[in-house]
Residue frames as a rotation matrix with the C-alpha (Angstrom) as fourth column:
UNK 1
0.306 -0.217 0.927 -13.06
0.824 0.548 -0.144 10.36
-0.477 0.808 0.346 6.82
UNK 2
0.760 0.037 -0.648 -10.89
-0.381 -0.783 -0.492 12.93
-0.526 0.621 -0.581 4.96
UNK 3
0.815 -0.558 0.154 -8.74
0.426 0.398 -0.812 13.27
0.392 0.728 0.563 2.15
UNK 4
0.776 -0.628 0.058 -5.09
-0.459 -0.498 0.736 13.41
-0.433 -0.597 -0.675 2.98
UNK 5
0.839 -0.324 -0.438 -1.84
-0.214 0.544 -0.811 13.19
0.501 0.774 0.387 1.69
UNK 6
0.927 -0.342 0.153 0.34
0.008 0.427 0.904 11.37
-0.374 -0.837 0.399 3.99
UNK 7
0.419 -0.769 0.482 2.86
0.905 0.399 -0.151 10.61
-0.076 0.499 0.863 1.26
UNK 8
0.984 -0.120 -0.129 3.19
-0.140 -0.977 -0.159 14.71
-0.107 0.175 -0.979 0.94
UNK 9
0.123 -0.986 -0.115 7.20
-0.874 -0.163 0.458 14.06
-0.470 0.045 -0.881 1.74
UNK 10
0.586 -0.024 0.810 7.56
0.261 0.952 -0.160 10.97
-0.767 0.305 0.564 -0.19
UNK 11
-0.324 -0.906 -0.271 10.19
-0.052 -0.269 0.962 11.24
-0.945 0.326 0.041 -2.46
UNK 12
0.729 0.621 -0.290 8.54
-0.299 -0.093 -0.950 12.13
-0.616 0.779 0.118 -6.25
UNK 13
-0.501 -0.567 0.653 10.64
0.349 0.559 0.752 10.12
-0.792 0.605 -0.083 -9.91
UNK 14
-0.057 0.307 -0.950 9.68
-0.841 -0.528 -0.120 10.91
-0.538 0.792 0.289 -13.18
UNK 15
0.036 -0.080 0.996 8.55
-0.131 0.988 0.084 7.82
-0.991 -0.133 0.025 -14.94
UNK 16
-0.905 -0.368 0.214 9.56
-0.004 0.511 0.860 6.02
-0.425 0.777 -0.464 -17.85
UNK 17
0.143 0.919 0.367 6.45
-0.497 0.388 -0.777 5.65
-0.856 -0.072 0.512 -19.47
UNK 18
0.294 0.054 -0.954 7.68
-0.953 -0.055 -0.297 5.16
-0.069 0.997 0.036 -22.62
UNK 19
-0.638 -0.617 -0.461 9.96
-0.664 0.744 -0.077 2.54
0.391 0.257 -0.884 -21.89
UNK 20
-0.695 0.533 0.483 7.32
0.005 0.675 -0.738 0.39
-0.719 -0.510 -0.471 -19.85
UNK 21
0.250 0.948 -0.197 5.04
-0.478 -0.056 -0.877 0.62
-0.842 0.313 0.439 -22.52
UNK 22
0.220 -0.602 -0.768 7.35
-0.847 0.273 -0.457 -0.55
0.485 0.750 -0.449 -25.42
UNK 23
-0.767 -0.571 -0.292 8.24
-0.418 0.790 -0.447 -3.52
0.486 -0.221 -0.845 -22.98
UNK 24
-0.477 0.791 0.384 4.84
-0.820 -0.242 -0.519 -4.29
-0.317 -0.562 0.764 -21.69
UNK 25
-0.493 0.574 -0.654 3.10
-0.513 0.416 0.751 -7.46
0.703 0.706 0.090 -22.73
UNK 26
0.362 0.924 0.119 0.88
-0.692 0.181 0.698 -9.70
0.624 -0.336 0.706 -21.16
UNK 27
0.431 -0.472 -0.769 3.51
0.558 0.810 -0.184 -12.30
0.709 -0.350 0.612 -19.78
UNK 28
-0.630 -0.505 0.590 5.00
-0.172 -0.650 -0.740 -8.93
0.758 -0.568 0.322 -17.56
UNK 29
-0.073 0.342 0.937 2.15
-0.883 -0.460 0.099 -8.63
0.464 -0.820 0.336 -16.28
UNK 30
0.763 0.271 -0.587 1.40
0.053 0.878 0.475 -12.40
0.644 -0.394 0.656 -15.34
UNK 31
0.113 -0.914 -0.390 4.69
0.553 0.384 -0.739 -12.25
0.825 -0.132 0.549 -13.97
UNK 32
-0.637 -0.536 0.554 4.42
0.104 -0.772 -0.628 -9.14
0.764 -0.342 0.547 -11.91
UNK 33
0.259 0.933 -0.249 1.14
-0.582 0.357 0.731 -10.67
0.771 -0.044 0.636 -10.44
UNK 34
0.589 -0.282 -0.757 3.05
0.401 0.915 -0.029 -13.37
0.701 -0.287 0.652 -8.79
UNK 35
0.710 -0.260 0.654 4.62
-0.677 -0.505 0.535 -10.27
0.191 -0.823 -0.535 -6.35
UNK 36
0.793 -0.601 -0.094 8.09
0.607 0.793 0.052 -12.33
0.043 -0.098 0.994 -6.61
UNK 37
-0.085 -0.908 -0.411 11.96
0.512 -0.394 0.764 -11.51
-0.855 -0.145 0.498 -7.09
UNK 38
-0.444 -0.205 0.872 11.34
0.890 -0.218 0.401 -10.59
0.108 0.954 0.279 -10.58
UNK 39
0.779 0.525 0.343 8.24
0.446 -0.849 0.285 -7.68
0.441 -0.069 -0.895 -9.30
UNK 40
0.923 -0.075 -0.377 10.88
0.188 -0.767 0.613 -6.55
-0.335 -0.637 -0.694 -6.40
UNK 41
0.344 -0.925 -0.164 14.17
-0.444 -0.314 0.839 -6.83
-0.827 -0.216 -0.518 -7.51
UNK 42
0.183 -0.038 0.982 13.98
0.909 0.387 -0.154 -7.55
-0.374 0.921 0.105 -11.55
UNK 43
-0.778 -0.402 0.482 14.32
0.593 -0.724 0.354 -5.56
0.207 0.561 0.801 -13.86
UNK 44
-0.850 0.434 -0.299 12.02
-0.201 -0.791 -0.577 -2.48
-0.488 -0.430 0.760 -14.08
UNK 45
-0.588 0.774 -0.235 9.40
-0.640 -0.268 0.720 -3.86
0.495 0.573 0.653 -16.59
UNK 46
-0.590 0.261 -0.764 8.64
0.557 0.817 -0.151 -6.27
0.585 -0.514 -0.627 -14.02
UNK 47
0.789 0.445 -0.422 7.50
0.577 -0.302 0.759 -3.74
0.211 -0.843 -0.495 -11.26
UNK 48
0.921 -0.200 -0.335 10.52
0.091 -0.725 0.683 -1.84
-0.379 -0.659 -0.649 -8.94
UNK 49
0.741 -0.659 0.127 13.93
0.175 0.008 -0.985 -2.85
0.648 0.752 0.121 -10.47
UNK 50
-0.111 -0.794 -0.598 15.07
0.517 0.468 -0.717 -3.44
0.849 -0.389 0.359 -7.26
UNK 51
0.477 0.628 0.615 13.37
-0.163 -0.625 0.764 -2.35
0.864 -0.464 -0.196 -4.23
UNK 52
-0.299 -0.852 -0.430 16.00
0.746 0.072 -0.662 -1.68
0.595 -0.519 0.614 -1.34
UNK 53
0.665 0.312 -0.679 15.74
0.669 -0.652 0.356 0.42
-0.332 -0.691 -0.643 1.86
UNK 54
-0.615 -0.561 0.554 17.07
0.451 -0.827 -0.336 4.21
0.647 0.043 0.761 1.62
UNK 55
-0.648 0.211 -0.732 15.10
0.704 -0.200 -0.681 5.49
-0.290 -0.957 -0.019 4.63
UNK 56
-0.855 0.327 0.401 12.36
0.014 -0.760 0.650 7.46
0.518 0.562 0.645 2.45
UNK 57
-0.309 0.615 -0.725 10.11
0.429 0.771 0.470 5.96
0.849 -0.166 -0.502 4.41
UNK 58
-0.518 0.029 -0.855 10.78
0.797 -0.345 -0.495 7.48
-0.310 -0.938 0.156 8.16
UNK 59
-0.896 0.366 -0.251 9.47
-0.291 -0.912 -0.289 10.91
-0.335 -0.186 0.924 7.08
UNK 60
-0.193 0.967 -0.168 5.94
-0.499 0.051 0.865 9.38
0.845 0.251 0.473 6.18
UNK 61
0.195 0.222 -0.955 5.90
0.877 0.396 0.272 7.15
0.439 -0.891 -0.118 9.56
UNK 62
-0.929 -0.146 -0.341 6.74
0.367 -0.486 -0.793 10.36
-0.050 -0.862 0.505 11.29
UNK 63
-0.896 0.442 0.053 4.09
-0.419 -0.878 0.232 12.21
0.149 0.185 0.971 9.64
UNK 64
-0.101 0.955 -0.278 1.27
-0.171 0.258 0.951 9.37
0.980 0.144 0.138 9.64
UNK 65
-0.250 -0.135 -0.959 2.38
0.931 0.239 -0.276 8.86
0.266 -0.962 0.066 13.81
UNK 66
-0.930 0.276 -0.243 1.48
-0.161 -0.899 -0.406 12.73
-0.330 -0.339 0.881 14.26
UNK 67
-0.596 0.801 -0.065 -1.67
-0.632 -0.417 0.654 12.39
0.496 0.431 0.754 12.33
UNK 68
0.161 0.378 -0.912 -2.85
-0.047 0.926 0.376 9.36
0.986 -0.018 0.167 14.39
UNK 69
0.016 -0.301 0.954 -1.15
-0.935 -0.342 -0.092 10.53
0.354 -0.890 -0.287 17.69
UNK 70
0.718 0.307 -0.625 0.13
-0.025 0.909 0.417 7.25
0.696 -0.284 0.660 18.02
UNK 71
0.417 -0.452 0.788 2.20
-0.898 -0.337 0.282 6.71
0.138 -0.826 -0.547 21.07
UNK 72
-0.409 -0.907 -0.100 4.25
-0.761 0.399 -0.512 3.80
0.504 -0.133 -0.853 22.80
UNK 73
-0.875 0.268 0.404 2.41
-0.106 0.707 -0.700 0.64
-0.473 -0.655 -0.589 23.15
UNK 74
0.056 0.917 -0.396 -0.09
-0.666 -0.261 -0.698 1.39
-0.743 0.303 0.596 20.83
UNK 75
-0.394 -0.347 0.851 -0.51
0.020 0.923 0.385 -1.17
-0.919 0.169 -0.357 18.01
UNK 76
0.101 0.123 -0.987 -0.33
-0.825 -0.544 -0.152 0.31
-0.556 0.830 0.046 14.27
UNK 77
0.169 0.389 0.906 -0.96
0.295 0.857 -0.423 -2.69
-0.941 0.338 0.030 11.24
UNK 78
-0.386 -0.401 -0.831 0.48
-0.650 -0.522 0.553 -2.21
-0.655 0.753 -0.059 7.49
UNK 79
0.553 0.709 0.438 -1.66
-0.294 0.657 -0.694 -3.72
-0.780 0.255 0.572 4.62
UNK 80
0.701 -0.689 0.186 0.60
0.164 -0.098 -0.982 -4.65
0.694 0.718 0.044 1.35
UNK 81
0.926 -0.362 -0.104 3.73
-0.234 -0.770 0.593 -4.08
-0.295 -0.525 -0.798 3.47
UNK 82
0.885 -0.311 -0.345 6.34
-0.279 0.238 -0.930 -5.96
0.372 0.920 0.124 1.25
UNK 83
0.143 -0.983 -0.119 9.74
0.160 0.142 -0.977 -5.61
0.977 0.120 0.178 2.82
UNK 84
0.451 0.213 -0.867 8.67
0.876 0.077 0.475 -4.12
0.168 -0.974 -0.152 5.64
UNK 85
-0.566 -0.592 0.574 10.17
0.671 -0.735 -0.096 -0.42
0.479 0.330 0.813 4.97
UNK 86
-0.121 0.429 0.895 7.66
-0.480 -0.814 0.326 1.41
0.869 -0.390 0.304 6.71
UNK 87
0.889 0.391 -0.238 6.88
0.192 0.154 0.969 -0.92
0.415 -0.908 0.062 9.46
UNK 88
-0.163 -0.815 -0.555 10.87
0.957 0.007 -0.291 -0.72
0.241 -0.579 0.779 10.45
UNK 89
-0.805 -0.335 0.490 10.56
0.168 -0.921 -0.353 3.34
0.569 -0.202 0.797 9.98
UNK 90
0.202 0.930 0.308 7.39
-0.248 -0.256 0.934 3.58
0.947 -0.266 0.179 12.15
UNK 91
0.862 0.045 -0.505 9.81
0.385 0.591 0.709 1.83
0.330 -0.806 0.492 14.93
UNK 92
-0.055 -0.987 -0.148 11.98
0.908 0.012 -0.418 3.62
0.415 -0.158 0.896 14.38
UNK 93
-0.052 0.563 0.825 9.90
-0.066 -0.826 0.560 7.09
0.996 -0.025 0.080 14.73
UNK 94
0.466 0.816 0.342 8.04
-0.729 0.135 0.671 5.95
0.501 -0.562 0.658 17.69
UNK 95
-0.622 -0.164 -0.765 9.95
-0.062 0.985 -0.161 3.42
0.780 -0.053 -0.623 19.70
UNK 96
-0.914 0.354 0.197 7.60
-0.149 0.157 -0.976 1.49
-0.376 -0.922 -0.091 21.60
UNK 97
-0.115 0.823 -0.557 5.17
-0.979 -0.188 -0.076 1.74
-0.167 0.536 0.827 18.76
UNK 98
-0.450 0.213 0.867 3.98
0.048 0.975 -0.215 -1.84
-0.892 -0.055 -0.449 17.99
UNK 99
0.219 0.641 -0.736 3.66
-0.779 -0.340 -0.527 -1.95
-0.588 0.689 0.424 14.68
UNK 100
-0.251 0.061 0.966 3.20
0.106 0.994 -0.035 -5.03
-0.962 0.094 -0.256 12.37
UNK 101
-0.423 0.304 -0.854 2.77
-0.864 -0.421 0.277 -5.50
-0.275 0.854 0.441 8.44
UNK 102
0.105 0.122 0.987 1.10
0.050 0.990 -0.128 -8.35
-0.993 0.063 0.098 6.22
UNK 103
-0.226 -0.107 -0.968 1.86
-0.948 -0.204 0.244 -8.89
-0.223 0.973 -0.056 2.34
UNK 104
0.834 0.442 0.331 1.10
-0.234 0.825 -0.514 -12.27
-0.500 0.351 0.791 -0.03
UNK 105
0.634 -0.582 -0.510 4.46
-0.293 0.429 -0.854 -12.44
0.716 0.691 0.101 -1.15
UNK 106
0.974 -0.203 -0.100 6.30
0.204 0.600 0.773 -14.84
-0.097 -0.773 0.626 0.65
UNK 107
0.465 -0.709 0.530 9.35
0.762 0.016 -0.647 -13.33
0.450 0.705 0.548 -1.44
UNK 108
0.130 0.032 0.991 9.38
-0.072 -0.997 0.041 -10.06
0.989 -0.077 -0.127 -0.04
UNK 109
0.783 -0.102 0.613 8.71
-0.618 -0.021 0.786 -11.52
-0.068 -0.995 -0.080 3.90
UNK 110
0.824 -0.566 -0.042 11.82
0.506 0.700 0.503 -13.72
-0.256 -0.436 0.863 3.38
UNK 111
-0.225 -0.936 0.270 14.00
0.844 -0.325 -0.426 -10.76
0.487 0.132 0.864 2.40
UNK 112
0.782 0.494 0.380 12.50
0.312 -0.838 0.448 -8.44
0.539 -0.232 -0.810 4.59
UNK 113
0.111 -0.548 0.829 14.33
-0.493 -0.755 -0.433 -5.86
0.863 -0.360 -0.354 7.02
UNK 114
-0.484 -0.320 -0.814 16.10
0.289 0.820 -0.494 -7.53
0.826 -0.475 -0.305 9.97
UNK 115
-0.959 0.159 0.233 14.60
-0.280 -0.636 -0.719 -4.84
0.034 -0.755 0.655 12.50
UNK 116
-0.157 0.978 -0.134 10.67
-0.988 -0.156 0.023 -6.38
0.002 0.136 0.991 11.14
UNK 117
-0.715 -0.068 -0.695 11.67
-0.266 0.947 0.181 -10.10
0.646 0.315 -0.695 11.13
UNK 118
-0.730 0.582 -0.358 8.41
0.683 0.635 -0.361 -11.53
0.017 -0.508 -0.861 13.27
UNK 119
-0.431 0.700 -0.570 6.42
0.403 -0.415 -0.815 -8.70
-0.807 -0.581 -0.103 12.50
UNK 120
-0.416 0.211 -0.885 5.14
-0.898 -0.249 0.363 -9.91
-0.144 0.945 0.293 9.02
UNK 121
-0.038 0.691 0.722 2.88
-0.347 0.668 -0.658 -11.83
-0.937 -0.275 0.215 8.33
UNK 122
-0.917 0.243 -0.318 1.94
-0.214 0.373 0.903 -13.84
0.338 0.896 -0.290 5.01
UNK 123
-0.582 0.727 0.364 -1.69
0.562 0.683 -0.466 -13.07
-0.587 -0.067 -0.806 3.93
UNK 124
-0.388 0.518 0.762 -4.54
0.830 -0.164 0.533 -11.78
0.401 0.840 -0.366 2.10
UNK 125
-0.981 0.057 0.188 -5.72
-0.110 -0.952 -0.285 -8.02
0.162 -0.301 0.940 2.41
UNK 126
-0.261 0.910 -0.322 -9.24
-0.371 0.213 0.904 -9.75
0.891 0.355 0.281 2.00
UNK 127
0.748 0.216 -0.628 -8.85
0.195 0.832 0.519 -12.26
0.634 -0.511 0.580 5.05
UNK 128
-0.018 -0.970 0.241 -6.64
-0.455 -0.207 -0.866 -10.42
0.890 -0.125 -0.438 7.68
UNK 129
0.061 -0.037 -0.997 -5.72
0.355 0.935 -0.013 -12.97
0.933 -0.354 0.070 10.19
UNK 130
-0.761 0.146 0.633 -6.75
-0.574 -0.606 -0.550 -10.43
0.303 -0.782 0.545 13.33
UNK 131
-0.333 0.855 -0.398 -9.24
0.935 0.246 -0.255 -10.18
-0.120 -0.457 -0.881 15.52
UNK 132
0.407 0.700 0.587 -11.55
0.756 -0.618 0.214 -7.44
0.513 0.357 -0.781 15.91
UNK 133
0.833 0.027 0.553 -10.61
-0.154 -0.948 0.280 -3.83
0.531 -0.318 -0.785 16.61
UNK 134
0.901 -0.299 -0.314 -7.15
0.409 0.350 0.843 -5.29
-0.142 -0.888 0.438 17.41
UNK 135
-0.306 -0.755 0.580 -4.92
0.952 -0.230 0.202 -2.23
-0.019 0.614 0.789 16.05
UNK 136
0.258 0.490 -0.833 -5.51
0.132 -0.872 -0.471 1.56
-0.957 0.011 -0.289 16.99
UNK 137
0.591 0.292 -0.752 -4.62
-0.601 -0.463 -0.652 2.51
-0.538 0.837 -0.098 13.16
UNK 138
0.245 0.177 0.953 -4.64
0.513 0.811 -0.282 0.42
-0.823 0.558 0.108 10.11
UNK 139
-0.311 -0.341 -0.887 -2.26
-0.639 -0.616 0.461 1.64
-0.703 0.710 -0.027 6.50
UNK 140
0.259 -0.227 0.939 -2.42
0.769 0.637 -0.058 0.43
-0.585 0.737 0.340 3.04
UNK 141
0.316 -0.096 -0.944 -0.41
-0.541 -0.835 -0.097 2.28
-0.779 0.542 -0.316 0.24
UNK 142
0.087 -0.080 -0.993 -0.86
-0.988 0.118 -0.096 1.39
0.125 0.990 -0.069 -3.26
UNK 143
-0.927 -0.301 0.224 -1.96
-0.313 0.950 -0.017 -2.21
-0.207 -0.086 -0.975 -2.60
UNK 144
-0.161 0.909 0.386 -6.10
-0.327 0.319 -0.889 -2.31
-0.931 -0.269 0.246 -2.78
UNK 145
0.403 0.245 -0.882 -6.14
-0.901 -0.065 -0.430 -1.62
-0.163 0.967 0.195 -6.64
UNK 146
-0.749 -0.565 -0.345 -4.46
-0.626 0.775 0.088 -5.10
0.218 0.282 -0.934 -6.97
UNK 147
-0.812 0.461 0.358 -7.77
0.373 0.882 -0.287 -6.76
-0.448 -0.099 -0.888 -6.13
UNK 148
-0.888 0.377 0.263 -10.89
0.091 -0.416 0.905 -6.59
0.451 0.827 0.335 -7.96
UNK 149
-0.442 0.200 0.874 -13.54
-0.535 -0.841 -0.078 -5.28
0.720 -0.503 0.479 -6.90
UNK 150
0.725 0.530 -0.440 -15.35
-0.034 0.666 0.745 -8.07
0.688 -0.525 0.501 -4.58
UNK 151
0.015 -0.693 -0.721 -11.91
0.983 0.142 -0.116 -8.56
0.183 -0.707 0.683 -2.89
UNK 152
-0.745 -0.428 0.511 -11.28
0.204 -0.876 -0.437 -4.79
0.635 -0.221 0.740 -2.86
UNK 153
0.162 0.513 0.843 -14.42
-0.590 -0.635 0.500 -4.43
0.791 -0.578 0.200 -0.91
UNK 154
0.867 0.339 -0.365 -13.83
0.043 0.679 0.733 -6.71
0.496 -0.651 0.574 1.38
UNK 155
0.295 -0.955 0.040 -10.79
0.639 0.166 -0.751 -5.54
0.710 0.247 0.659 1.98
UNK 156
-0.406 0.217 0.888 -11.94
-0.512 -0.859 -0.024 -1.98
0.757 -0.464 0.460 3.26
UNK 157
0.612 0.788 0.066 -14.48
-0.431 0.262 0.864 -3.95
0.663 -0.557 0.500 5.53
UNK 158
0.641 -0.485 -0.595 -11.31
0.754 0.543 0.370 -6.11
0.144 -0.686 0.714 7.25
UNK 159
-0.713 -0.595 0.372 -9.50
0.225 -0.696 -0.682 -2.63
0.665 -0.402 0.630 7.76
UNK 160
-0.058 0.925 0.376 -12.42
-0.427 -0.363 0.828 -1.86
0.903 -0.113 0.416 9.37
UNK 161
0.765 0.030 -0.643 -12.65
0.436 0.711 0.552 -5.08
0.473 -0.703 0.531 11.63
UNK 162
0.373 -0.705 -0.603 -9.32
0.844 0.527 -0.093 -4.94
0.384 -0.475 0.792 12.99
UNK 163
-0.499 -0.479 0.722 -8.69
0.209 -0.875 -0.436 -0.79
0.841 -0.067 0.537 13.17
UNK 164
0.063 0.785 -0.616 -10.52
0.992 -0.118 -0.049 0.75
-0.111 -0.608 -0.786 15.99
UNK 165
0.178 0.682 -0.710 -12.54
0.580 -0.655 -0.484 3.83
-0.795 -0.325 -0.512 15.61
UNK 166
0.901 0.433 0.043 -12.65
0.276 -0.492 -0.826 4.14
-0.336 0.756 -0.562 12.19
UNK 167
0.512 -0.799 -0.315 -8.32
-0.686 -0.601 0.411 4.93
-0.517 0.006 -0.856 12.33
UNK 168
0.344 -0.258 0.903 -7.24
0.510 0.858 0.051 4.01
-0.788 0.443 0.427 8.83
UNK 169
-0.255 -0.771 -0.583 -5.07
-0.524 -0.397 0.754 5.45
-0.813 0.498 -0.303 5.77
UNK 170
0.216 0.202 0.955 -5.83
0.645 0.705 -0.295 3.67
-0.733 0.680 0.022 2.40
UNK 171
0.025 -0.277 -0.961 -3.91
-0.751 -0.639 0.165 5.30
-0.660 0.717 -0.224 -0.70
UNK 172
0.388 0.199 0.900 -4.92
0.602 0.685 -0.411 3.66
-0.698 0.701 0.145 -4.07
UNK 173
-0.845 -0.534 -0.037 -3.91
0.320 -0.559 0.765 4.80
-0.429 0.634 0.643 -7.59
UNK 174
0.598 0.761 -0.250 -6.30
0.509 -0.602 -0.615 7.36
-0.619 0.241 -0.748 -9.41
UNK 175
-0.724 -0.644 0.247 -6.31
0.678 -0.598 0.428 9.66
-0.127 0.477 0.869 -12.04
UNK 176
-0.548 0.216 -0.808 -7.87
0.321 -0.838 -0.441 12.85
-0.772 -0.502 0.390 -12.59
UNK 177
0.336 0.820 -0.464 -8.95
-0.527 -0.245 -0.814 13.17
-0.781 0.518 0.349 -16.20
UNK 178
0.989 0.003 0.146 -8.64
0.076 0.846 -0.528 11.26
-0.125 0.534 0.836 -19.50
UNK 179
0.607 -0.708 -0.362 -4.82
-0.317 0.203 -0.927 11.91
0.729 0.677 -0.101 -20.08
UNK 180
-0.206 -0.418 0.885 -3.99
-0.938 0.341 -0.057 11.06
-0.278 -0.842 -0.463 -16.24
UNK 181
0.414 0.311 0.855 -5.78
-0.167 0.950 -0.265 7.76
-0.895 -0.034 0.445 -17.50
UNK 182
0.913 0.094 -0.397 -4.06
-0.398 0.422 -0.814 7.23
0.091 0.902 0.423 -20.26
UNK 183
0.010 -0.928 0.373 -1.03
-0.799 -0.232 -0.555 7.55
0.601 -0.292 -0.744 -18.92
UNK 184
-0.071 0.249 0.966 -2.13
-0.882 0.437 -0.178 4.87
-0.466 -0.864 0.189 -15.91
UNK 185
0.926 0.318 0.202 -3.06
-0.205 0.875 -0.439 2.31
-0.316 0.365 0.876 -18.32
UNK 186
0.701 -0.664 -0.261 0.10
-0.438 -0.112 -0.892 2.87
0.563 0.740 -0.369 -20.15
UNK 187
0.027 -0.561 0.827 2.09
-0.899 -0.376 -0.226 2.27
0.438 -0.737 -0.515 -16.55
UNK 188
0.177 0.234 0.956 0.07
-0.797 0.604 -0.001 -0.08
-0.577 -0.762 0.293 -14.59
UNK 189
-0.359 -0.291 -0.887 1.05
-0.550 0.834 -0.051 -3.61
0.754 0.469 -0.459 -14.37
UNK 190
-0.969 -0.043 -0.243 -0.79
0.172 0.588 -0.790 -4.95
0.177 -0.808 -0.562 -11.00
UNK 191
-0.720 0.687 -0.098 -3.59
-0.421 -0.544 -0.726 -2.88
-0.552 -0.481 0.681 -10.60
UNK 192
-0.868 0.495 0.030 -6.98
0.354 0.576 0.737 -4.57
0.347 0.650 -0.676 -11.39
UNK 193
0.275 0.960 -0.050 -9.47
0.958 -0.269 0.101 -1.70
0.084 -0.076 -0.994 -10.19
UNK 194
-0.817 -0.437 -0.376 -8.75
0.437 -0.895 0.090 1.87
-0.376 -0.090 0.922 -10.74
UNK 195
0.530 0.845 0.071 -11.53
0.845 -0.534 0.033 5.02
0.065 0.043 -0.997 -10.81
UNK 196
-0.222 -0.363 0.905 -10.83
0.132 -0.931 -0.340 8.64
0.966 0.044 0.255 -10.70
UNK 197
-0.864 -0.163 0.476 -11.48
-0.381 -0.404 -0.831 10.38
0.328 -0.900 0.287 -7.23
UNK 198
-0.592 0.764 0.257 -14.82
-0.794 -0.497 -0.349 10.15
-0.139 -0.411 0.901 -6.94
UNK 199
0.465 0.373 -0.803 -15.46
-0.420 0.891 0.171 6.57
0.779 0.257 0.571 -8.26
UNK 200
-0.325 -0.244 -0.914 -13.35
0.254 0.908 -0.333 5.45
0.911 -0.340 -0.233 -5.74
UNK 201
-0.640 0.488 0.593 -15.47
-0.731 -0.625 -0.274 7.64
0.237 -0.609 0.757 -3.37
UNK 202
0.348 0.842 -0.413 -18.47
-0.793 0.499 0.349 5.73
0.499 0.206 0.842 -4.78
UNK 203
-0.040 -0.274 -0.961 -16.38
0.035 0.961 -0.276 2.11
0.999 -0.045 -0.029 -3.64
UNK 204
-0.775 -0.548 -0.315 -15.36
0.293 0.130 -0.947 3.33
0.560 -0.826 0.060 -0.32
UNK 205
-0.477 0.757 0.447 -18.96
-0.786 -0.139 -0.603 4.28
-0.394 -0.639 0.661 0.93
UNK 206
0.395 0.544 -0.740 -20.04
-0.649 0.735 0.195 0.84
0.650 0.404 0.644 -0.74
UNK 207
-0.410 -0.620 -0.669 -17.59
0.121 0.690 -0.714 -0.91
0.904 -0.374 -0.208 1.50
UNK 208
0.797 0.601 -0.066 -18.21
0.348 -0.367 0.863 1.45
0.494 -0.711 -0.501 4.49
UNK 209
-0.059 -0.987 -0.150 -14.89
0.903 0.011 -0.430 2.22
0.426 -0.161 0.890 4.59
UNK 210
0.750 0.366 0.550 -14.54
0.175 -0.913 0.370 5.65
0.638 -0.181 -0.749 6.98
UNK 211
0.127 -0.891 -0.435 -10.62
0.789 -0.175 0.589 6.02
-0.602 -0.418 0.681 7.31
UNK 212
0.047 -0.563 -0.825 -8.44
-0.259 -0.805 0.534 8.44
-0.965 0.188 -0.184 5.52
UNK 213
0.368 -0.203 0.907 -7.66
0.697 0.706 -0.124 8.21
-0.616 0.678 0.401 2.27
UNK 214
0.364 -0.050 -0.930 -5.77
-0.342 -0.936 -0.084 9.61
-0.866 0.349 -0.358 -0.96
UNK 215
0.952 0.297 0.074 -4.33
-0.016 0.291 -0.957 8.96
-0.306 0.909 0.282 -4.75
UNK 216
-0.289 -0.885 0.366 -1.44
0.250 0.299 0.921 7.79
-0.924 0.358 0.135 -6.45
UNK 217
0.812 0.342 -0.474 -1.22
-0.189 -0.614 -0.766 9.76
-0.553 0.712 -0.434 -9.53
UNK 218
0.113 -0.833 0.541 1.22
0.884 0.333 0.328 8.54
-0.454 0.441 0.774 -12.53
UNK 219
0.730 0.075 -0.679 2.78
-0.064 -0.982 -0.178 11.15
-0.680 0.173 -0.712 -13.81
């Protein structure tokens, strides 16, 4: 179990806060809840404002395939995978890699990437429709905080089930002190459990969770 930042090459923005806060209300969020067209490809107070491949992806599937030494034939599982943007660039890294995502928005798997069509699923991060230990390594990025906390443990616990030997990745949002959290509150429109580092320390040895892990910071 260490911290790591997989995302390290991920491609950093400078958010709006202002404007998401001034357009914030309680009907966004209901809306952005519902992980529809309006979260991926609405406007921005919805959620992405239009969430489209540009291949930012491939340099984090290269880097989490080195950290995982995953290899051809090996069978790699995305938790929250939406469109399917990393599971295509993880095939694309690695051919031969077997790699599969699940998400709850049925939106997102009917516009997914042609290169991932049959290798999405529709379900719950709570209830993954595996068997045991049937995936050498198991992702989730920026998807747990969307459940509260009963589901969120139980979440960690079905990475768990289905990963084998502990090989798992779990990046959640966090902040660091009170103006990282102010900022977060100001931002977030999905999230429905968020801690600083070390609270979500506290969650992930409540689960038993004993993958990787690291933090989405709003900035």
């Amino acid at each position: 179990m260490a911290e790591i930042d997989l995302l390290a090459r991920y491609p950093r923005t400078k958010r709006n806060i202002a404007q998401r806060r001034n357009a914030r209300t309680d009907e966004h969020i209901r809306i952005s809840r519902e992980y529809g067209q309006m979260y991926f490809d609405g406007p921005r107070e919805y959620g992405y404002g239009g969430y489209r491949y540009d291949g930012r992806w491939r340099p984090i599937a290269a880097d989490m395939i080195r950290h995982f030494a995953l290899r051809p034939g090996m069978r790699v599982l995305d938790v929250g995978a939406a469109k399917g943007f990393l599971v295509k660039d993880l095939a694309l890294e690695c051919p031969g890699l077997e790699a599969f995502g699940i998400d709850i928005s049925s939106y997102a798997l009917m516009n997914c990437e042609a290169e991932v069509v049959g290798r999405l699923h529709l379900g719950e991060a709570d209830n993954l429709p595996f068997p045991d230990h049937s995936f050498d390594t198991v992702v989730s990025i920026n998807t747990l905080h969307n459940l509260e906390h009963d589901r969120l443990i139980k979440a960690l616990r079905e990475i768990m089930r289905v990963t084998r030997n502990s090989r798992a990745y779990v990046q959640v949002d966090a902040y660091r002190d009170d103006a990282e959290k102010a900022l977060f509150l100001e931002w977030v429109l999905t999230a429905k459990t968020h801690r600083n580092p070390d609270g979500w320390k506290a969650l992930f040895d409540e689960a038993g969770y004993e993958g990787d892990y690291y933090w989405t910071i709003t900035e």
